[in-house]
N, C-alpha and C positions, 0 to 999 in steps of 0.2 A: 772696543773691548779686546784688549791682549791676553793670551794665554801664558804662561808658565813657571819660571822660577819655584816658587814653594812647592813644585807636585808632590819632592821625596820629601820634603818637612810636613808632606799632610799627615805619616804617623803622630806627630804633636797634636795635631789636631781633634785626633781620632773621638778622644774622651771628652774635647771642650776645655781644656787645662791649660792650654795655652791660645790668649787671644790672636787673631789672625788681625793684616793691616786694615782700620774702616775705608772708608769711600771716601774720603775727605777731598779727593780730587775731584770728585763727582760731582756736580754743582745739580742736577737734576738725580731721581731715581732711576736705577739701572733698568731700561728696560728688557724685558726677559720674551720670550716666546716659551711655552715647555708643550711639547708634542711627544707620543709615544706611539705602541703598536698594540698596545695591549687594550685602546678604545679610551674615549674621554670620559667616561664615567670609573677610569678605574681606580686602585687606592694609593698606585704610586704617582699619580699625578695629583691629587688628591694633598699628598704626605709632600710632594713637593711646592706646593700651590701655599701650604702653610707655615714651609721653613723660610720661602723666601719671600713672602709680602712683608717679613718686616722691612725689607730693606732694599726690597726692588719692587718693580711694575708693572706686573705680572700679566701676562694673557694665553688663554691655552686655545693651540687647535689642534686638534687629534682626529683621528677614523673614528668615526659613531661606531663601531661596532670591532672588535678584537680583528686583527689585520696581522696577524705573527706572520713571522719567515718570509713577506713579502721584500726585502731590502730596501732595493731604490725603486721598485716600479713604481711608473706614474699611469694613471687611467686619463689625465686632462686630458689628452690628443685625442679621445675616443667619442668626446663627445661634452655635454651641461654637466655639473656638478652641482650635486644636490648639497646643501649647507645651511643646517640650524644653529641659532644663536639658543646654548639652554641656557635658565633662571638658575645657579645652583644654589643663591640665598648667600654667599658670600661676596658679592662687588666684584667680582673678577669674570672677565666677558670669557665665555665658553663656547667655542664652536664646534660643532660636532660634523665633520667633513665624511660624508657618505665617500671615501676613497681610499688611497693609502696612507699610509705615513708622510710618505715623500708630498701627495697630495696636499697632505694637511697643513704641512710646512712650507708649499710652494701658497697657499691660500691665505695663511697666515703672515708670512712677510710681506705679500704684495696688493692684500687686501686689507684684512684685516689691521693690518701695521699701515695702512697707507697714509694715516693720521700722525702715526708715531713711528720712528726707524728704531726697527729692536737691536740690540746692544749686543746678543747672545742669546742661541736657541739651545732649549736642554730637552733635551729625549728620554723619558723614562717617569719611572721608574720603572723597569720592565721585571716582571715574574719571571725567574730564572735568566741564565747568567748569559754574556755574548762575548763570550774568550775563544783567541785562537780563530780557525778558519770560521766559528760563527760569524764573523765581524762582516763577511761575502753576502751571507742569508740573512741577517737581522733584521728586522725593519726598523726597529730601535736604531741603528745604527744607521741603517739606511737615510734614517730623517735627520741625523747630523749631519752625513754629507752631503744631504741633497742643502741643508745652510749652509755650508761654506763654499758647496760650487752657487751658492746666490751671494755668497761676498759676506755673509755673516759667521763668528767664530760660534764653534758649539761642543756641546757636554753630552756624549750617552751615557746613561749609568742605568747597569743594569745589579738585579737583587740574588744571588745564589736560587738556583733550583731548591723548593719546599716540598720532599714527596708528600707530606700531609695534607699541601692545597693551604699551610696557614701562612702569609707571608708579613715580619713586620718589618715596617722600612723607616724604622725611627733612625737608627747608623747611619741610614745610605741617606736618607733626606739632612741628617743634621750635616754629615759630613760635605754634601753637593755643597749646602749653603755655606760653609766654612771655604768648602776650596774656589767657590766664585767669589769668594771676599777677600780670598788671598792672594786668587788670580787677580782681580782688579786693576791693582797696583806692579802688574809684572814686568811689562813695556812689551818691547819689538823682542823680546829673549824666547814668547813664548810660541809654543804649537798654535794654532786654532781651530783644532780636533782631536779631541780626547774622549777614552774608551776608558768607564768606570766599571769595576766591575766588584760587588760588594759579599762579604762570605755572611754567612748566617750568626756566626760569631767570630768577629774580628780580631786578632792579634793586633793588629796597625796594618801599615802602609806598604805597596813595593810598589819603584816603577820597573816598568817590565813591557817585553817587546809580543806582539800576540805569538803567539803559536799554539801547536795543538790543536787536538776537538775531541770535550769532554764527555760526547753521544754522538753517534752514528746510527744510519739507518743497517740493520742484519739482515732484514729481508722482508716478505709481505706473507699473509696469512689471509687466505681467504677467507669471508664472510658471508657472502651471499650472490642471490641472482638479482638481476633486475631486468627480462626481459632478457634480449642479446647482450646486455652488459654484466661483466662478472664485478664484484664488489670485493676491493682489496682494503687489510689494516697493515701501515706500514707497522713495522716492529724496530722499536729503538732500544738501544744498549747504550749504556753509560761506561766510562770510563774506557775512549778511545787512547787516547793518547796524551802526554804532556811533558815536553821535552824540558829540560833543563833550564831556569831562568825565565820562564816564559809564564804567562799569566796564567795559565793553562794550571802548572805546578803553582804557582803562590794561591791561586784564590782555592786549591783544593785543602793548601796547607793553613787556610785561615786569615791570610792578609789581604783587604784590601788590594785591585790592581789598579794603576794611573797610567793607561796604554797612548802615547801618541799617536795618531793617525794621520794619512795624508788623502785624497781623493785624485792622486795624479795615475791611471792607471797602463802608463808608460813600462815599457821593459829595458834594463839596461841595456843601452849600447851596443849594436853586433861589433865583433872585432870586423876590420876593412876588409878582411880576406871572405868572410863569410859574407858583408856587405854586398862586396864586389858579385861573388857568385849570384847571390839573388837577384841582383840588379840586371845582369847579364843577361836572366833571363828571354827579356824584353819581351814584346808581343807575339814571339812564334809559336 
């Protein structure tokens, strides 16, 4: 599974008005992995589970239980992991991974998948958005990369923040399924990590580089005692920052973002002169 080419033709997409390329290359079904952070029983994997059985192989493993803001940690080194197979009545194996994201996703391509080798793992649908330096914290996002550092390409897509608590992910489900079908067909041109991030109502499409962060912590407000321990409520603000061109500004402005990603967490190059001094050091 290659990623890319059509990412900025996904505003065509957006309404379903214009068909994307089929699978025709595909001689089996695409098989998929869809993991999230927001737990397997919830309604963006749910909304995604039903965009894409027409046309792919669907299997979910996710954290039994909501796992936000964890990114990539993993709990396997610490010890057994507990994992139920649930019945959810639709034919699609469900595993409910008492861990992380990252967990979930490390369980599902090497167990769960050890039958079948998954094509492409998709993360989400997540309740509220992962733009800009969310992409560090997410666990949404965290369980994409923890697929491509296992060799598999993958999709987060997350759903605009709902202050009412009501979120619908018909958009962000129709469009995942549109753009893995246009992905399909892209070759060696594309990414194999991508950051979706969908508005509550959509203009169309941007592609865009992360930046920004559309909440921040302001500060803690105490709550209570517990014994020697004081009990604190973090206090979040919205509308941090969003620098220009960056997904941060399009998904506040309405569009659809289609963010590239990488998992190489390297820094550029010291210049020789700066090299040299470190190196210098040596062991005195």
């Amino acid at each position: 599974m290659k990623l890319l080419g059509a990412l900025a033709a996904g505003a065509l997409m957006l309404a379903g008005g214009v068909a994307t390329p089929a699978l025709a290359e595909v001689k089996a079904p695409l098989r998929v992995l869809i993991s999230n952070d927001d737990g397997v029983a919830s309604e963006g994997i749910a909304a995604l589970v039903a965009a894409l059985r027409p046309f792919a192989d669907v299997t979910v493993s996710a954290p039994a239980a909501n796992n936000s803001g964890g990114s990539q940690s993993v709990t396997l080194f610490n010890g057994p992991v507990r994992v139920e197979r649930r019945d959810t009545g639709d034919g699609v194996p469900h595993y409910a991974v008492f861990g992380t994201p990252a967990d979930s996703v490390i369980f599902g391509l090497l167990e769960a998948g050890r039958a079948k080798t998954f094509d492409l793992v998709i993360s989400g649908i997540n309740k509220g958005e992962n733009v800009g330096e969310a992409v560090h914290v997410s666990g949404t996002v965290g369980a994409a990369r923890q697929a491509l550092m296992l060799g598999v390409p993958s999709i987060a897509v997350s759903q605009q923040y709902a202050p009412n608590g009501k979120y619908d992910f018909t958009v962000a489900a129709r469009y995942t399924a549109k753009l893995v079908q246009a992905l399909q067909a892209m070759g060696d041109r594309a990414p194999r990590f991508v950051s979706v991030n969908v508005p509550t109502v959509a203009k169309g499409v941007k592609m865009t580089p992360a930046g920004g962060m559309p909440f921040t912590v302001k500060g803690f407000t105490k709550t209570g005692e517990d014994g020697p321990a004081t009990i604190y409520r973090a206090d979040f603000g919205m509308g941090g920052n969003a620098p220009k061109g960056s997904d941060t500004e399009a998904l506040a402005n309405g569009y659809i973002t289609v963010t590239p990603l990488t998992a190489d967490a390297n820094a550029r190059p010291l210049d020789a002169k700066t090299a040299n001094k470190l190196v210098a050091i040596g062991l005195q």
